[in-house]
N, C-alpha and C positions, 0 to 999 in steps of 0.2 A: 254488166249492167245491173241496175238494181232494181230486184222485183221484188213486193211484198202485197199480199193480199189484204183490202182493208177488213176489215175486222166490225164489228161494233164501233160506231162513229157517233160523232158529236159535230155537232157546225156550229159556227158562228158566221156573219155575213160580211163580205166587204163588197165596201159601197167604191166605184171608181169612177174618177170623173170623167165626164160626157165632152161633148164638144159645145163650143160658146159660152167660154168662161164658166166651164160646170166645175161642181167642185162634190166627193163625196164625204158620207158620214158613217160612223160605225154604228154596229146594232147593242142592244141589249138583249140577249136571247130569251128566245119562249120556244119552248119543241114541244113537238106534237108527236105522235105514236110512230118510232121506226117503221120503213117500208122497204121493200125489196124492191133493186131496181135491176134493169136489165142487164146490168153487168155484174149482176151477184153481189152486190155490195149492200150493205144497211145503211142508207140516208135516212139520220135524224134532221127535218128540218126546223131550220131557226130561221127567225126574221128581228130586226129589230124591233122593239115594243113600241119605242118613240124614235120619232126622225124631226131633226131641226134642219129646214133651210132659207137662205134668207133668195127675196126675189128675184129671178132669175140664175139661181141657182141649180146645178144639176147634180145626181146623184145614180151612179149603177149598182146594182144592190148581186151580187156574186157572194155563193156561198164559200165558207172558210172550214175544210172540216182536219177537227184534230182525232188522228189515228189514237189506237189504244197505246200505243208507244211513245206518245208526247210530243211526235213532230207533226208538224202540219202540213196543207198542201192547200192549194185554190181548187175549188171543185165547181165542175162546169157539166150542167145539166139542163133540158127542156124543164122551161116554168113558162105559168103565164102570169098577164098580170094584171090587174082591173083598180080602178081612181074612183072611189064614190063620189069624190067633188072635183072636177076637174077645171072650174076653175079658180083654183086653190094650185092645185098639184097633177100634175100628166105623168102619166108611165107609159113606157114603151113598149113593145113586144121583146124588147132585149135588157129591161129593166130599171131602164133610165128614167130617174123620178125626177121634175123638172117644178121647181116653186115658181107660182102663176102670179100671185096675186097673197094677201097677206090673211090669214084665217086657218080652217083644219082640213085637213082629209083623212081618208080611208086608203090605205094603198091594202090590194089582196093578191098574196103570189102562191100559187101551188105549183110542185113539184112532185112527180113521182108518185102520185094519192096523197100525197100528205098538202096540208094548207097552212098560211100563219097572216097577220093584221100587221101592218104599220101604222100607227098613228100618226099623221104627219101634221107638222105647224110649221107654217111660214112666217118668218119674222125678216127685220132688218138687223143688221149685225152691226159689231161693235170692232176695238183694235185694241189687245194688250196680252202680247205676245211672251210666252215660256218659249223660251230655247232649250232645245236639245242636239246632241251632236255624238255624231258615230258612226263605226265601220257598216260594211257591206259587204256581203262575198258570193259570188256568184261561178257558174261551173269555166272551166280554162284550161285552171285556175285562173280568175281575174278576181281584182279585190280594188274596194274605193271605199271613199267616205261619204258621207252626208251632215248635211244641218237641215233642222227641223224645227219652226216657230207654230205652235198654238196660241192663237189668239182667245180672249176671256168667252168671245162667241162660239166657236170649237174651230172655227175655219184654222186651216192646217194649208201651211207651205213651205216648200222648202226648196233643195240641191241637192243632186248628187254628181258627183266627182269622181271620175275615171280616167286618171290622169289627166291630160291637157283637154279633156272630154268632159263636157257638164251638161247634167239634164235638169230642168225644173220640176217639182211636183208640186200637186196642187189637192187637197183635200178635206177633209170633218174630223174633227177627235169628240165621241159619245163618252161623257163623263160617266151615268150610271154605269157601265157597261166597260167602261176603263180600254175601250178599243178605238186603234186609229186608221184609219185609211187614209191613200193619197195619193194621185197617181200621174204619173207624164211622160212623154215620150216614148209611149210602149212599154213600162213599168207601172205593176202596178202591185201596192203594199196593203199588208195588213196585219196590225199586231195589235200587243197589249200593253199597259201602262200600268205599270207597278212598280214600288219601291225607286222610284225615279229614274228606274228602266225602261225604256220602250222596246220591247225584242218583238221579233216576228218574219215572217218571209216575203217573198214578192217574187215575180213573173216579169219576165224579162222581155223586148219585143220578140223573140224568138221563141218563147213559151219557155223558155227555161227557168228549172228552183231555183229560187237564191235565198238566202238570210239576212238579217241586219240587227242590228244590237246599238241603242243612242242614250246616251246618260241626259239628265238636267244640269245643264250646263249655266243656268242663272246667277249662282254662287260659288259653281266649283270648276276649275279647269279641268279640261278634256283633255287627255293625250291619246293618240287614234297608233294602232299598229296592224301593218297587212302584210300578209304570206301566205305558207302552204303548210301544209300538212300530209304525212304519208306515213309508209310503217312496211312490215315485212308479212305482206299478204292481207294486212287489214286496215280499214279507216272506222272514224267512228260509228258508220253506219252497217258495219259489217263489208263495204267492197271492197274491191284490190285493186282499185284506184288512186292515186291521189286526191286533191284538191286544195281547194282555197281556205284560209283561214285568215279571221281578221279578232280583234280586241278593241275595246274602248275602255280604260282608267280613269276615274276622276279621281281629282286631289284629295278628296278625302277617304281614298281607297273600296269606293266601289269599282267591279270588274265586270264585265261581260263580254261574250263573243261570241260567235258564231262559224260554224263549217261549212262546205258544201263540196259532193264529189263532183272531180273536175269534170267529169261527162255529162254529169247533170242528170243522171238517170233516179235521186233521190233526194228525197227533202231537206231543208240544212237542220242543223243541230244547232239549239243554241246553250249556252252556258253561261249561270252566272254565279257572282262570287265576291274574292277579296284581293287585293293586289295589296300586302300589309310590306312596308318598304321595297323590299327586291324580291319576295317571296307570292307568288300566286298561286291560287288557290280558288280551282272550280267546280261545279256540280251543274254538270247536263241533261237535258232531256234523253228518254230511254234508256237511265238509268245509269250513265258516265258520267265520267269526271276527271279533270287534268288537274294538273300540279305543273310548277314551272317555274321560273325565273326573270325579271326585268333588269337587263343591266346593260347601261352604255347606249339605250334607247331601244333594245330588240329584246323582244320577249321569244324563250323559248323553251320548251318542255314535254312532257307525254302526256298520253292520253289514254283512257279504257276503250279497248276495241271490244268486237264482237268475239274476235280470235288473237290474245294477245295483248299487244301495246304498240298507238303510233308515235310520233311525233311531230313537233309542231315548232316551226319559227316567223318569225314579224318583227317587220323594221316599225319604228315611227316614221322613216321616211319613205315608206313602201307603198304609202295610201295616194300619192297626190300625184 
């Protein structure tokens, strides 16, 4: 099983949708002065600076915090939470911010001593959607894919795919702040956007880690690959487990992917890089990195363990 003490922490927030047609948004972080909480841990909290949602929109605001190690995890702590205008914007006692009416509010959540502001503005939203598309891997090992459309408003939907198994999501992408959330079916996501990456992890109805990794799919084809990963005594995360491993390639040789151990006892690992014709080439959080091969549609190759080296294979037709 995998145990690791957190350490000095950093959060960001994801926001997850609510019920009747809620839909969430990401933060832009502002921290306030670590605090010790009950379990020995240092929560820094963060909130989003600004929150956009459009009327009747919903929004759960859960903190996101990244370990000193680079991976992440959803972190679930007593806040509370209070709306200077509510009717404008309602919060919940579980942190569901709810657009009333079109104007601004005050959302105020403390946690643990520590405090932070959302500035909220309710608008009407618009339609003109970026597509992205990519793997997911979650503990089993199981592994699927997703697509993922941002609209010019930030509203965020998509699928995911697990085999003859499909779940909807539904969510916000915060531009300053380059993070997306989205959530459905007892799934619920949070990452970041960069270099036409979306990487990040999620929570499965079962509480279990998972990862995900989606390229910009606008101008470039997506080729998706899902498998496993194992090794002799070590996975990327240091266990002696197995698990899931999945990839996303665009045509124009960007690469990303993601791990997770198959017991689900640890956070996934994500990776990204270059797929330059048959030869890849990647650099992961907590400090690994793989190398490998594409050929005849299955990527496969090692990895830097904690102890050693694993290895790693994925079909293109593994995903669906």
């Amino acid at each position: 099983m995998y145990r690791r003490r957190l350490g000095a922490l950093t959060a960001a927030v994801i926001l997850s949708a609510g019920c009747n047609n809620s839909t969430p948004i990401a933060p832009s972080a502002v921290t306030t002065t670590p605090t010790t909480t009950s379990s020995a841990t240092v929560l820094v909290l963060a909130v989003p600076a600004t929150l956009s949602l459009g009327v009747g929109d919903s929004t759960q605001i859960k903190p996101l915090v990244t370990m000193r190690d680079g991976t992440t995890q959803i972190f679930t702590d007593a806040a509370t939470w209070h709306s200077s205008n509510t009717a404008v914007a309602t919060v919940t006692d579980s942190g569901i911010v709810s657009g009333v009416s079109a104007g601004q509010s005050t959302i105020t959540v403390g946690a643990s001593g520590a405090t932070g502001t959302v500035a909220v503005t309710v608008t009407l939203l618009s339609v003109d959607p970026q597509t992205f598309l990519g793997t997911l891997a979650a503990p089993g090992p199981v592994a699927g894919s997703l697509a993922l459309a941002i609209t010019s408003s930030s509203r965020t939907t998509g699928t995911l795919y697990f085999g003859q198994h499909t779940v909807g999501v539904l969510g916000r992408f915060d531009a300053p702040s380059n993070i997306v959330n989205v959530s459905g079916g007892g799934y619920v996501f949070a990452g970041t956007l960069a270099g036409g990456m979306l990487t990040g992890a999620f929570t499965s109805p079962g509480n279990s880690n998972g990862g995900f990794t989606a390229l910009d799919s606008s101008h470039n084809a997506v080729t998706t690959f899902c498998g496993s990963y194992g090794g002799s005594g070590s996975t990327p995360l240091g266990n002696p487990e197995a698990g899931a491993w999945s990839l996303s390639v665009s045509i124009d040789g960007k690469a990303a992917a993601e791990s997770v151990p198959g017991d689900g006892s640890g956070p996934p690992l994500i990776f990204t890089g270059r797929a330059d014709g048959a030869s890849l080439t990647l650099n992961g959080t907590a400090g690994r990195s793989a190398t490998g091969a594409i050929q005849s549609g299955t990527a496969t190759g090692t990895f830097q363990a904690s102890f050693g080296s694993g290895t790693f294979t994925a079909s293109s037709t593994g995903c669906h």
